[in-house]
C-alpha positions as CSV (number, residue, x, y, z in Angstrom):
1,X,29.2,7.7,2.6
2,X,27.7,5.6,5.5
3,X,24.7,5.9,7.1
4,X,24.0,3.6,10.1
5,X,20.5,3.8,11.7
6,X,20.3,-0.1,13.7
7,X,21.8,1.9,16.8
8,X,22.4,5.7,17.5
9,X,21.6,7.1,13.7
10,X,25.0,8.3,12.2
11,X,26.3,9.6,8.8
12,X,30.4,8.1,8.1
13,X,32.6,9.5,5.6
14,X,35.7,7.0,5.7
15,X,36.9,5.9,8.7
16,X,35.2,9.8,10.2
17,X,32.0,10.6,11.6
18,X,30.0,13.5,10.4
19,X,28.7,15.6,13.7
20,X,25.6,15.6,13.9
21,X,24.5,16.7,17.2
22,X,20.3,16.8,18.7
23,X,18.0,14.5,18.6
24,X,16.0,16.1,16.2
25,X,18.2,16.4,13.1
26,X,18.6,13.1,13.3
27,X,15.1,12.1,13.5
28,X,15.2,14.2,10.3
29,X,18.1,12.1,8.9
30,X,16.7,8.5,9.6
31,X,13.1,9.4,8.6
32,X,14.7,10.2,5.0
33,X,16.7,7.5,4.7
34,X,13.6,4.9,6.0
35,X,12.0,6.6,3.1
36,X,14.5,4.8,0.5
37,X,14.2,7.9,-1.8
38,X,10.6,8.5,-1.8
39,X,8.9,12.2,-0.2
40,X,8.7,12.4,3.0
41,X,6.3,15.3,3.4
42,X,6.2,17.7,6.1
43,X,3.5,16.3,8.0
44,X,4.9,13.6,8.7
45,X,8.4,14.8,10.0
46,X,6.1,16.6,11.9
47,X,5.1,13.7,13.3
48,X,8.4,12.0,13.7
49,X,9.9,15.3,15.5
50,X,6.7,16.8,18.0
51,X,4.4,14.2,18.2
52,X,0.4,15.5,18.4
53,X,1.4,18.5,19.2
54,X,3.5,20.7,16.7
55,X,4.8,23.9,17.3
56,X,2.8,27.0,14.9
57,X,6.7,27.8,13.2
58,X,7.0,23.8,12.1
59,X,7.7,24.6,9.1
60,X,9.9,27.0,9.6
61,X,11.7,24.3,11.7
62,X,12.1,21.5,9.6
63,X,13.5,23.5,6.8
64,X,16.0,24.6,9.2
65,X,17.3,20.9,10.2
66,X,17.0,20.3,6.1
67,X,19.7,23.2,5.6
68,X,21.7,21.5,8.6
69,X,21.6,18.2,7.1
70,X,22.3,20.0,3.2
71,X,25.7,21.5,5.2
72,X,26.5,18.6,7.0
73,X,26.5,15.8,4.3
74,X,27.4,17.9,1.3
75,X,27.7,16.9,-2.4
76,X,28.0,13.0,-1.4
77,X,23.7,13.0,-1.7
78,X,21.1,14.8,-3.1
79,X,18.7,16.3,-0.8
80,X,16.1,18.2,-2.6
81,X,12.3,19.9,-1.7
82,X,9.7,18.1,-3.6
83,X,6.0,18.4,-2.7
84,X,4.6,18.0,-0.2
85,X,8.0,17.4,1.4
86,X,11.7,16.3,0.8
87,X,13.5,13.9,-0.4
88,X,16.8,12.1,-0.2
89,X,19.2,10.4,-2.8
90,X,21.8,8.4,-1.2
91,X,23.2,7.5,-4.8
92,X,25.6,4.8,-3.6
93,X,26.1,5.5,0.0
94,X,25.7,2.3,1.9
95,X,23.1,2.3,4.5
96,X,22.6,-0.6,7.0
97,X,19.2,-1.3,7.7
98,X,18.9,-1.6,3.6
99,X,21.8,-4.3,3.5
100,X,20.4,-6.1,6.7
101,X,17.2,-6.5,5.0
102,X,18.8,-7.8,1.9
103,X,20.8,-10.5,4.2
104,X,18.2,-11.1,6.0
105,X,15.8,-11.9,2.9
106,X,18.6,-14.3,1.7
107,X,19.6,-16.1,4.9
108,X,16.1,-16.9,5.5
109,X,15.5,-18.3,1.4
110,X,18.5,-19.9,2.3
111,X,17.0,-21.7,5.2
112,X,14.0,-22.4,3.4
113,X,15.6,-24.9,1.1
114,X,17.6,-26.1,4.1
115,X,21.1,-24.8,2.5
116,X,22.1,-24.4,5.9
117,X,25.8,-23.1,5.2
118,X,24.6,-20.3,3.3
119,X,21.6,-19.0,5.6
120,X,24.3,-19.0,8.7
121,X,26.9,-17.2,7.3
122,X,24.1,-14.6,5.9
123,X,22.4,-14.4,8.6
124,X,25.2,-13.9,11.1
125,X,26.5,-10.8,8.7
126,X,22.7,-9.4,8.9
127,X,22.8,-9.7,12.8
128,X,26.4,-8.1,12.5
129,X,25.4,-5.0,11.5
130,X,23.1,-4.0,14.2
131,X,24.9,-1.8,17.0
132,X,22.4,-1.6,19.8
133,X,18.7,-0.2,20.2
134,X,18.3,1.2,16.6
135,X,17.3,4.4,16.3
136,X,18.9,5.7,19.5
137,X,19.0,9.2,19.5
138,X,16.3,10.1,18.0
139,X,12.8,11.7,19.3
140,X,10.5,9.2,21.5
141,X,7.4,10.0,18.6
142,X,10.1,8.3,16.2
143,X,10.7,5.4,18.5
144,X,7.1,4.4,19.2
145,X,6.8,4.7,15.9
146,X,9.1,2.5,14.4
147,X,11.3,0.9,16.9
148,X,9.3,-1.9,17.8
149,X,8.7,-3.4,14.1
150,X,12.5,-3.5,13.9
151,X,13.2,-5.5,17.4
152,X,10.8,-8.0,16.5
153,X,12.4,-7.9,13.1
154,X,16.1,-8.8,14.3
155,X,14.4,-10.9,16.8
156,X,13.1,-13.0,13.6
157,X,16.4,-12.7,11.9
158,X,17.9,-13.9,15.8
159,X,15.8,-17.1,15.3
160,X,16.5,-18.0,12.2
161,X,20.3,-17.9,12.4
162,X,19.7,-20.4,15.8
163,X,17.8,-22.4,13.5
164,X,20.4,-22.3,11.0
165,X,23.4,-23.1,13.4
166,X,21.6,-25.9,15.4
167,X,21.1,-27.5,11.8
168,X,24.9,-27.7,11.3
169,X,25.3,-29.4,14.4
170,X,25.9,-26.1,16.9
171,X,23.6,-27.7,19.6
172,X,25.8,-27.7,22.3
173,X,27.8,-24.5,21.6
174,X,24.1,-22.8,21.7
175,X,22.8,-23.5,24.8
176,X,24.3,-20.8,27.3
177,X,23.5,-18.5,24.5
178,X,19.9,-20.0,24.1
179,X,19.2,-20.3,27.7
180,X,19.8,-16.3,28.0
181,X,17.4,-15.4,25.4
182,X,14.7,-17.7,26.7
183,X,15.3,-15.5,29.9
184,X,15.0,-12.4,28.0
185,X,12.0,-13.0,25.8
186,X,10.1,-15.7,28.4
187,X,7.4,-15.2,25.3
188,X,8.7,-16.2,22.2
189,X,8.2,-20.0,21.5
190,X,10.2,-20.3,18.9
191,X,13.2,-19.2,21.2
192,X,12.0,-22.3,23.3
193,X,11.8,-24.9,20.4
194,X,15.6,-24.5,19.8
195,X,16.5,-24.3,23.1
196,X,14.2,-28.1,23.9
197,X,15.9,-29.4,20.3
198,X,19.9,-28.2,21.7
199,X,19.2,-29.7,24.6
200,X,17.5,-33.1,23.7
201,X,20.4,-33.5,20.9
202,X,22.8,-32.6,23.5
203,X,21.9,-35.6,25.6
204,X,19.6,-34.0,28.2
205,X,15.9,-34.9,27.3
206,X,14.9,-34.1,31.1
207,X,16.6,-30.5,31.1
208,X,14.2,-29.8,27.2
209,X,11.3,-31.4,29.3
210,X,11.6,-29.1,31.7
211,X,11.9,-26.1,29.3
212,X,9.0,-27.0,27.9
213,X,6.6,-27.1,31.3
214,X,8.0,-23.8,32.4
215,X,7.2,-22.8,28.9
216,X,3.4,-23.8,29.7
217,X,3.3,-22.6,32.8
218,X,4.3,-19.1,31.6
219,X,2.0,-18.7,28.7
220,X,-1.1,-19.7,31.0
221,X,0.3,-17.3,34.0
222,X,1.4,-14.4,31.4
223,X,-1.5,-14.5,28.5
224,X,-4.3,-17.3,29.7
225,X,-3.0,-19.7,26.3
226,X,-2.0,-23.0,25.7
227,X,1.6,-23.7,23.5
228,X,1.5,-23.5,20.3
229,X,1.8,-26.2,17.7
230,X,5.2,-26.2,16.9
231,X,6.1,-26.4,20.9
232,X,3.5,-29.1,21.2
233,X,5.0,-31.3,18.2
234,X,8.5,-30.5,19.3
235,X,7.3,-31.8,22.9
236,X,6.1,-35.1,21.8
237,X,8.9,-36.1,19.8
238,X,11.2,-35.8,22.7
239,X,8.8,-37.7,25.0
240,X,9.0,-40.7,22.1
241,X,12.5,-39.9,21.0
242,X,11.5,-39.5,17.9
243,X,13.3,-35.7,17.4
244,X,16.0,-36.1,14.4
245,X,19.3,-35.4,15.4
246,X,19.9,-33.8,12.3
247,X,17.1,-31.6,10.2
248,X,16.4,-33.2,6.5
249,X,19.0,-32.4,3.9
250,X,19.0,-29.4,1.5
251,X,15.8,-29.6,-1.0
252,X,16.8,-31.2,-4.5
253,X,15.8,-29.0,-7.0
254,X,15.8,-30.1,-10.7
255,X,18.2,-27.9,-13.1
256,X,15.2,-26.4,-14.7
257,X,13.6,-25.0,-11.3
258,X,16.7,-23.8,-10.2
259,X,17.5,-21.8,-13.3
260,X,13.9,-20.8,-13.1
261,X,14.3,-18.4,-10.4
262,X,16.7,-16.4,-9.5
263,X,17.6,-16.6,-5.2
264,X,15.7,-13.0,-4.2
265,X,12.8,-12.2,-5.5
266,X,11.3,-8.6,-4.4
267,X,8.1,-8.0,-6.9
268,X,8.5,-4.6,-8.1
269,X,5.2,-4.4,-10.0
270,X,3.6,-0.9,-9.8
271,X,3.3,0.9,-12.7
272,X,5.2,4.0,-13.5
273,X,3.9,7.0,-11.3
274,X,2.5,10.2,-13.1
275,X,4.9,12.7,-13.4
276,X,1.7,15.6,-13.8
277,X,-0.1,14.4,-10.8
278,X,-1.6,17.1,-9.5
279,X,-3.6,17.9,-5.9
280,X,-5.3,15.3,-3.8
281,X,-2.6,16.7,-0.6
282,X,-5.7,15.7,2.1
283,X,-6.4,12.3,0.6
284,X,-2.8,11.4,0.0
285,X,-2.0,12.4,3.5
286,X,-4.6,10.3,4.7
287,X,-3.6,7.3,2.7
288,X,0.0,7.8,3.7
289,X,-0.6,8.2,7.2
290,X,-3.1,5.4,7.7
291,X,-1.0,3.1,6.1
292,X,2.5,3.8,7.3
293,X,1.8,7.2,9.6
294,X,2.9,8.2,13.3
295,X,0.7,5.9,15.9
296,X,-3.3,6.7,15.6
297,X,-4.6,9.0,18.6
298,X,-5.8,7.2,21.4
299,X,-9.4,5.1,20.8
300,X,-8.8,5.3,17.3
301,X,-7.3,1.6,15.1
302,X,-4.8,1.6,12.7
303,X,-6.1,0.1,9.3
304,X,-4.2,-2.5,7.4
305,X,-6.4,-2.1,4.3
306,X,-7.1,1.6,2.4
307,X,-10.4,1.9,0.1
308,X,-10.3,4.8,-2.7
309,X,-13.9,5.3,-4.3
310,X,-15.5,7.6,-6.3
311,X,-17.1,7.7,-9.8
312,X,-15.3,6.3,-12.8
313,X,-12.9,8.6,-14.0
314,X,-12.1,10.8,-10.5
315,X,-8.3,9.2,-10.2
316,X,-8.8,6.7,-8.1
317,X,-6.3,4.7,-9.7
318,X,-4.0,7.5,-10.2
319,X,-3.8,8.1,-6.6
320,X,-3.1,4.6,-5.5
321,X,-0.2,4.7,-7.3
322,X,0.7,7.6,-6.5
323,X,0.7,6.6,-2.9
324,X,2.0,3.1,-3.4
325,X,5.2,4.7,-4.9
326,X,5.6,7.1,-2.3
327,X,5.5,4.4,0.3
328,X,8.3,1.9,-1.4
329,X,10.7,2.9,1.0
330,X,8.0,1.8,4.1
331,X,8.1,-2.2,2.2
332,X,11.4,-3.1,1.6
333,X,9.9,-6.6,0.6
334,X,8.1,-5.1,-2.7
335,X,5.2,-4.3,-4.2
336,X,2.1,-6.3,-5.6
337,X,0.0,-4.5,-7.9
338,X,-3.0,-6.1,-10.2
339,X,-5.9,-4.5,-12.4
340,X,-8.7,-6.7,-11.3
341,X,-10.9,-5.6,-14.6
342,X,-9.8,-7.2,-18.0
343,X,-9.3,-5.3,-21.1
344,X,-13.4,-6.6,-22.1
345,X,-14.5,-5.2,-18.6
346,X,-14.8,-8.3,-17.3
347,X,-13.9,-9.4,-13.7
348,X,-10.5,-10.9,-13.0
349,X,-10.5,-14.5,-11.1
350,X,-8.5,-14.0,-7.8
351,X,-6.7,-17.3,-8.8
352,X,-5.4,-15.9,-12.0
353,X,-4.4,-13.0,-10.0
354,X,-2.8,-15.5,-7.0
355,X,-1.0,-17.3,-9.9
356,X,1.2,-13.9,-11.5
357,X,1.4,-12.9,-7.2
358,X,2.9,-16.1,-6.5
359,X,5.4,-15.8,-9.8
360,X,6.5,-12.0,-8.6
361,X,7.1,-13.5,-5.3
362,X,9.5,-16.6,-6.7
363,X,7.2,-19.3,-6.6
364,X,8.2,-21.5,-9.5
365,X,5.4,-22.6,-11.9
366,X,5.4,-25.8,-11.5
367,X,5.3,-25.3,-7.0
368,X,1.9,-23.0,-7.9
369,X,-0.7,-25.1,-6.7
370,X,-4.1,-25.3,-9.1
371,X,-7.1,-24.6,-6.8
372,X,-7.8,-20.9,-5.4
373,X,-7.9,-22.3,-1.6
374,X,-3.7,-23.9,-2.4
375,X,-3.0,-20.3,-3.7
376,X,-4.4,-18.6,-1.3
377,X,-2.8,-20.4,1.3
378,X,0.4,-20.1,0.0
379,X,0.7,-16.6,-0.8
380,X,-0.1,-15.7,2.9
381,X,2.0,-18.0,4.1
382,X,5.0,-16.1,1.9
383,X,3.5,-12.9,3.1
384,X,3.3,-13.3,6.6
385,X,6.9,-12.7,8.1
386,X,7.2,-10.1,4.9
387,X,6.6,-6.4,4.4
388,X,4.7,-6.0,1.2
389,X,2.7,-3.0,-0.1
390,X,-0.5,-4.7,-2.2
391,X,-2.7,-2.7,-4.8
392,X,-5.6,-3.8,-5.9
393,X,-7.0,-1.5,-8.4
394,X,-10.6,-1.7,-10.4
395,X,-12.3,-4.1,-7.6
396,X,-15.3,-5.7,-8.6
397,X,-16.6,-7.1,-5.4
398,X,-15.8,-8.3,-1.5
399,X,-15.7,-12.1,-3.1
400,X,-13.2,-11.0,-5.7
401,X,-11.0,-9.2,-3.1
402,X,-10.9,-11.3,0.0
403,X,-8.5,-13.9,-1.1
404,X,-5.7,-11.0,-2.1
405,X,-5.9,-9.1,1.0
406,X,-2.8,-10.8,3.2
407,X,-3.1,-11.4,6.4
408,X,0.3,-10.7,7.3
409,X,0.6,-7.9,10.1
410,X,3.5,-5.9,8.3
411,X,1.8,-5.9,5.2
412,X,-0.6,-3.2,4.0
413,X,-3.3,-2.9,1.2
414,X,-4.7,-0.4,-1.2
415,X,-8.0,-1.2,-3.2
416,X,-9.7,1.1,-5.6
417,X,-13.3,0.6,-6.9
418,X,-16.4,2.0,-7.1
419,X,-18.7,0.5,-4.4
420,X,-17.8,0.8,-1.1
421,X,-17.3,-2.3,-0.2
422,X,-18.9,-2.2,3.2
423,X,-18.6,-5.9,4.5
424,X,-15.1,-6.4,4.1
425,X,-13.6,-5.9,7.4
426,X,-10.6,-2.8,8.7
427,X,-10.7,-1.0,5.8
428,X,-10.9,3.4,6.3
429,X,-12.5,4.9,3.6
430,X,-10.9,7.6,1.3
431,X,-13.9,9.1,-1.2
432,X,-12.3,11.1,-4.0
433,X,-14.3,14.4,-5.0
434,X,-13.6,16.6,-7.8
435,X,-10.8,18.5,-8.1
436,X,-10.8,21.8,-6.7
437,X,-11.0,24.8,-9.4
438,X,-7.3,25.7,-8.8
439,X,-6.5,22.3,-9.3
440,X,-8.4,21.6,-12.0
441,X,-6.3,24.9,-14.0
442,X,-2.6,23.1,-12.3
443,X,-3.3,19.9,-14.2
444,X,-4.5,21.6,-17.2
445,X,-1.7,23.7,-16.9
446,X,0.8,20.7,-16.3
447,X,-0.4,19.3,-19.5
448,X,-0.7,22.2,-22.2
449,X,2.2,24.5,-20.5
450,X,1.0,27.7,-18.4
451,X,1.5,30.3,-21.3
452,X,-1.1,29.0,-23.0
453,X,-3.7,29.4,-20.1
454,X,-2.1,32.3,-19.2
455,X,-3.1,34.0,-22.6
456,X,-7.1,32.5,-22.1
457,X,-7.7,32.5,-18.7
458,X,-11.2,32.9,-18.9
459,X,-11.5,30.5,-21.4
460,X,-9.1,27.7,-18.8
461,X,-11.5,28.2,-16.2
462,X,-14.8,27.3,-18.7
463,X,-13.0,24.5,-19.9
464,X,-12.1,23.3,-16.5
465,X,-15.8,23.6,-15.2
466,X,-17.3,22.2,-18.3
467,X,-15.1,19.5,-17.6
468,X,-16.8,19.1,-14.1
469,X,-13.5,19.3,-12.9
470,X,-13.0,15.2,-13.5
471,X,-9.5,14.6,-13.8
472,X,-10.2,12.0,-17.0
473,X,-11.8,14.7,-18.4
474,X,-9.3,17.5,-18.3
475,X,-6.5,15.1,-19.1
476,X,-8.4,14.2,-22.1
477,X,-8.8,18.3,-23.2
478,X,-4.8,18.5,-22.1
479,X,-3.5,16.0,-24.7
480,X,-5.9,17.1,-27.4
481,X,-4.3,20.7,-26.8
482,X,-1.1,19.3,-26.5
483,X,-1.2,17.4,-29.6
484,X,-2.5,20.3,-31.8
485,X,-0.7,23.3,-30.7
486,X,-2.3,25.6,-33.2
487,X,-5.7,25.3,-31.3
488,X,-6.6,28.2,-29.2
489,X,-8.2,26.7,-25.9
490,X,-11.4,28.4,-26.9
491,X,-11.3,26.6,-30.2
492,X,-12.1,23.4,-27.9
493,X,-14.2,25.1,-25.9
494,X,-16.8,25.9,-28.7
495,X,-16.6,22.3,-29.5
496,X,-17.8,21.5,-26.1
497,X,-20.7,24.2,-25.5
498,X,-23.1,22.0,-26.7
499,X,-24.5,18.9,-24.5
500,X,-25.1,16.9,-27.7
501,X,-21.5,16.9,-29.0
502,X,-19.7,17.1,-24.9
503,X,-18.9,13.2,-24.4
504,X,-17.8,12.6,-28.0
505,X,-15.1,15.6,-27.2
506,X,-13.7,13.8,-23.8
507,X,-12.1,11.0,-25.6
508,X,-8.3,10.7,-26.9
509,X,-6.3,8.1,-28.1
510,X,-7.0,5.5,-24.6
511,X,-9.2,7.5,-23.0
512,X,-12.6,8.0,-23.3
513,X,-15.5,9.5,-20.6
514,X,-17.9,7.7,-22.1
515,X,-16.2,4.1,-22.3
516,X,-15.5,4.7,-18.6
517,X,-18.6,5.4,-17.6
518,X,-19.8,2.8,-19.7
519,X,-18.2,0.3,-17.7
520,X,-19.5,1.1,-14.4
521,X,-23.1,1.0,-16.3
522,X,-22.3,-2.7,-17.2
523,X,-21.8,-3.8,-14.0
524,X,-25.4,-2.4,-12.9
525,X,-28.0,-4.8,-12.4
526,X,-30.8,-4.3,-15.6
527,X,-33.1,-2.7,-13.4
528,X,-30.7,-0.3,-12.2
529,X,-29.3,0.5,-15.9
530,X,-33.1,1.0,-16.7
531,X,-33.1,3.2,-13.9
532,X,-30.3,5.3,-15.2
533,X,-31.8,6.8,-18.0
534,X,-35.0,7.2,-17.4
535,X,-34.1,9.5,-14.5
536,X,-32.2,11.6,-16.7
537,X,-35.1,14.5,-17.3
538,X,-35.4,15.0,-13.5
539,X,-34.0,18.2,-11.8
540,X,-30.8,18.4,-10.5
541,X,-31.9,17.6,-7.1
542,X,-34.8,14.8,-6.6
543,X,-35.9,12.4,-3.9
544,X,-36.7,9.0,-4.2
545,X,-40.2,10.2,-3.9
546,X,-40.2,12.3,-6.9
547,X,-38.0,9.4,-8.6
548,X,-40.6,6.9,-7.7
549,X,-43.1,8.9,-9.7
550,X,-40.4,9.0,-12.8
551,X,-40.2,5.4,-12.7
552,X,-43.7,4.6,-11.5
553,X,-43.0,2.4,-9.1
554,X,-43.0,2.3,-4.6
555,X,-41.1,4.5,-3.0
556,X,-39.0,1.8,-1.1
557,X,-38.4,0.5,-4.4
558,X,-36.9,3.8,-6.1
559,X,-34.9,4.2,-3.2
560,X,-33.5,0.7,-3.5
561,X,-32.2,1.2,-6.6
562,X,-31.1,5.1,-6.2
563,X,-29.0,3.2,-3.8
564,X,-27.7,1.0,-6.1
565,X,-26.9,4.1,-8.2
566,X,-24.9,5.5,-5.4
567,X,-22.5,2.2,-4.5
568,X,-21.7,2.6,-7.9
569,X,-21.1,6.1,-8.1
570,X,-23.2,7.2,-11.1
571,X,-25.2,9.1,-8.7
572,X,-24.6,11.0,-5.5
573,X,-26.3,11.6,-2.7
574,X,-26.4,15.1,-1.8
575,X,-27.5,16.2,1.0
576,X,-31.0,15.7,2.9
577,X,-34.2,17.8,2.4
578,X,-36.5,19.5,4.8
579,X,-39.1,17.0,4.6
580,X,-36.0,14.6,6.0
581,X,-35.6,12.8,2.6
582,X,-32.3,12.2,1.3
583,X,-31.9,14.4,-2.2
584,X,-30.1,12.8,-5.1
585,X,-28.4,14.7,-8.3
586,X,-26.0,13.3,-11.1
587,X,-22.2,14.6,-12.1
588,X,-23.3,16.3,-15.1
589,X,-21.4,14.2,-17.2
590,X,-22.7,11.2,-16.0
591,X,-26.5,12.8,-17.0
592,X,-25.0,13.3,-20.7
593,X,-24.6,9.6,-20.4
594,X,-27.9,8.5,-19.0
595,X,-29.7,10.8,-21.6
596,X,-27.8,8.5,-24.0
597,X,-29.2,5.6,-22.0
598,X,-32.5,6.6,-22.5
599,X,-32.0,7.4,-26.0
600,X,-33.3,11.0,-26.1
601,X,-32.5,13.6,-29.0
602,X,-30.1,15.1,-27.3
603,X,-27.3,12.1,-27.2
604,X,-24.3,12.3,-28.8
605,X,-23.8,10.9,-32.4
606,X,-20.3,9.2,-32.0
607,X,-20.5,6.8,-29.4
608,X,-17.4,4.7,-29.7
């Protein structure tokens, strides 16, 4: 089986071509096989088929051109419903936007270490398989959508292979060819830096003058700029003949570096997805759409960069991953993924982090510069013409994230972490909440097996509540049921009633509420962990008024540090009073732990 989607999208079968007739089903088609495997959920074919504007029987609809596609394509792949959407297996049906990307990869780290031979002929097959505007005849919502990232892509692939040819001595062959393009894409520099270099090499230094005023004159008419470098440097090496005739020689590597990597490197570096995950649809919709979604509505940006908070333990990090893995197909360049907090809670250095990056992404050890500044510099540079999916889970702080963010306009970022991180710049904000109760019962379900909630309902729903509904938490209960199968739930149960004895139940094997909360409680300043526990005995709902007169101290002050409290999501602000005050209350889980703080009779006994 052949699929072909760098033109009109069509599905072969031998030398035949599978009918597939509408623009619609195949949107459907090429949507799923962008996807590269992963769930494409309905929302977004939604998106891909009407636009803004669905019809009320979407569903209803898309299941439809699912059965069509299921008919039309047969046993040769696997097309199955998976929430919140489908999914396609290709198995080993070749598709060409897949194997132009691969080409494409390798004809340009061809051309970085100038084996010129190599990039041509790979880059000539990439261009090969393209067979007009991709993604013909499907819906204009599809086109906006993704036609545009994949002209400037074989424009980029275009460039290279010039670059490639001209360096094996091609110069004159190139220029009617050259002299079109400029025509056709008046805009693109680089288009004009071959075309001044054929022409200089080809004897006519006047004619690549020339180029390079109209060049001028049509970036100050068209945009209001001046050249760019490359022209500029280009343009004075003609004027003082100084422009090689022939580019420098392939780079010598020693035997050791070139055993040391292998010639692609795509970082595949998430770790495995859970296979229980359970809820989150609005959030993950959000994340999936903001990063790799139909076009925002008008007045509204598109965001580069993703922030998940919440309070330790919510699934932040279970989410991102989540996410990440249903976007693969959307970064065909790989995936970057690093815990920022060490094993002893401690902060990660960016450069440690920039150092295994740069490893993932080839960069031989020895070619890793030492300083963060070199990294830094590198790794965007290797990111910019790439598309790479970056996670960045457990951040600390802006300063610790800003250097791992890329700056390339293809790649996109996802950052968990408990403070909001308000200074760092295009990011949209995704706050995690509880589960909802039905949820909470699905994941509990997922991990102890639905007969055994089914025979204690009432006793599943405690559990789940007395749980707050915190995904660590019920996790935790679900693998202490699992692992003792002769416990009734409300066996647990009775061993949580009691405040006293709750935190030292939410721990198993790796995972512990306390430890977790814990964490975010070393990171506090020590007036805010002094805070913490002496607003323990409060009501559920205070002001910083009534804290103020906990703590004795200003009101300003209190509410300074109830702030504090609240970036780091050991408190939460809840709503605001009819004085006009903002009222604050804690998860009840995280008051268990302040009381501990605070060292009152009521703390738990085991505490690690």
């Amino acid at each position: 089986m052949e699929f072909r989607v760098l033109g009109p999208v069509e599905a072969r079968l031998g030398d035949a071509r599978i009918p597939l007739t509408g623009s619609k089903i195949n949107t459907v088609l090429a949507v799923l096989l962008l996807a590269r495997g992963r769930v494409v959920s309905n929302e977004r074919l939604s998106r891909a088929l009407w636009g803004w504007e669905p019809p009320a029987t979407l569903n209803a609809q898309i299941y439809t051109y699912i059965s069509r596609l299921r008919k039309h394509l047969g046993d040769a792949v696997t097309l199955t419903r998976q929430q919140p959407g489908y999914a396609l297996d290709s198995r080993d049906a070749k598709i060409d936007a897949v194997e132009y990307e691969r080409l494409d990869r390798l004809g340009r780290q061809a051309l970085a270490t100038r084996d010129y031979g190599r990039a041509a002929t790979l880059l000539h097959r990439a261009l090969e398989l393209w067979n007009g505007m991709p993604l013909a005849n499907t819906t204009a919502f599809l086109a906006e959508a993704e036609v545009p990232q994949w002209e400037e892509a074989w424009a980029t692939t275009l460039e290279s292979r010039i670059e490639a040819d001209l360096a094996l001595g091609g110069h004159t062959e190139l220029i009617p060819e050259l002299t079109r393009l400029v025509a056709t894409y008046p805009l693109r520099e680089r288009l004009r830096v071959h075309l001044m270099t054929a022409l200089f090499r080809s004897s006519r230094q006047a004619d690549a003058l020339a180029v390079y005023r109209s060049c001028v004159a049509v970036l100050r008419e068209e945009l209001g700029v001046e050249a760019g470098p490359e022209l500029r440097h280009v343009h004075q090496q003609i004027l003082s003949g100084a422009l090689p005739d022939r580019p420098p020689g392939p780079v010598a590597l020693s035997a050791g570096a070139a055993a040391e990597e292998p010639r692609e490197s795509t970082p595949a570096m998430l770790p495995a997805d859970s296979t229980d995950f359970t809820g989150r649809l609005e959030p993950l919709a959000e994340v999936l759409n903001e990063l790799c979604g139909a076009p925002p509505r008008p007045g509204r940006a598109r965001h580069h960069l993703v922030l998940i908070t919440g309070m330790p333990g919510i699934g932040k990090s279970a989410l991102a991953v989540h996410a990440a893995h249903a976007l693969r197909g959307d970064f065909p360049h790989g995936q970057l993924y690093a815990d920022l907090t060490g094993p002893n809670g401690a902060a990660k250095e960016p450069a440690e982090v920039l150092q295994v990056f740069l490893r993932a992404l080839g960069v031989p050890q020895h070619a890793i510069p030492p300083g963060l500044d070199g990294r830094v510099q590198v790794y965007r540079r290797l990111l910019d013409e790439r598309r790479v999916l970056v996670v960045l889970d457990n951040v600390a702080d802006e300063a610790q994230v800003r250097p791992l963010v890329p700056s390339g306009a293809r790649c996109r970022t996802i950052i968990t972490g408990h403070t909001p991180l308000s200074s760092l710049e295009g990011v949209e904000l995704v706050p995690l909440g509880p589960l909802t109760r039905g949820e909470g019962q699905d994941l509990l379900a997922k991990l102890v097996g639905p007969e055994r909630l089914a025979a204690e309902p009432e006793a599943a729903a405690v559990l789940v509540e007395l749980c707050e509904r915190l995904p660590l938490a019920l996790r935790i209960c679900g693998c202490r049921l699992a692992a003792r199968p002769e416990w009734r739930l409300t066996h647990l149960l009775d061993r949580m009633r009691p405040e006293r004895h709750r935190l030292d139940e939410l721990r198993h094997g790796g995972l512990d509420v306390r430890a977790r909360l814990s964490a975010g409680y070393a990171a506090l300043r020590p007036a805010a962990r002094a805070t913490l526990g002496r607003l323990a005995p409060l009501p559920e709902q205070y002001t910083a008024a009534q804290a103020a007169a906990a703590l004795g101290s200003d009101e300003r002050q209190s509410a300074d540090l109830l702030e504090e409290l609240v970036d780091a999501r050991l408190l939460a602000l809840d709503g605001i009073c009819d004085d006009h005050q903002f009222s604050y209350r804690f998860n009840p889980l995280v008051r268990l732990f302040a009381r501990e703080q605070a060292g009152s009779p009521t703390a738990g006994t085991g505490r690690h």
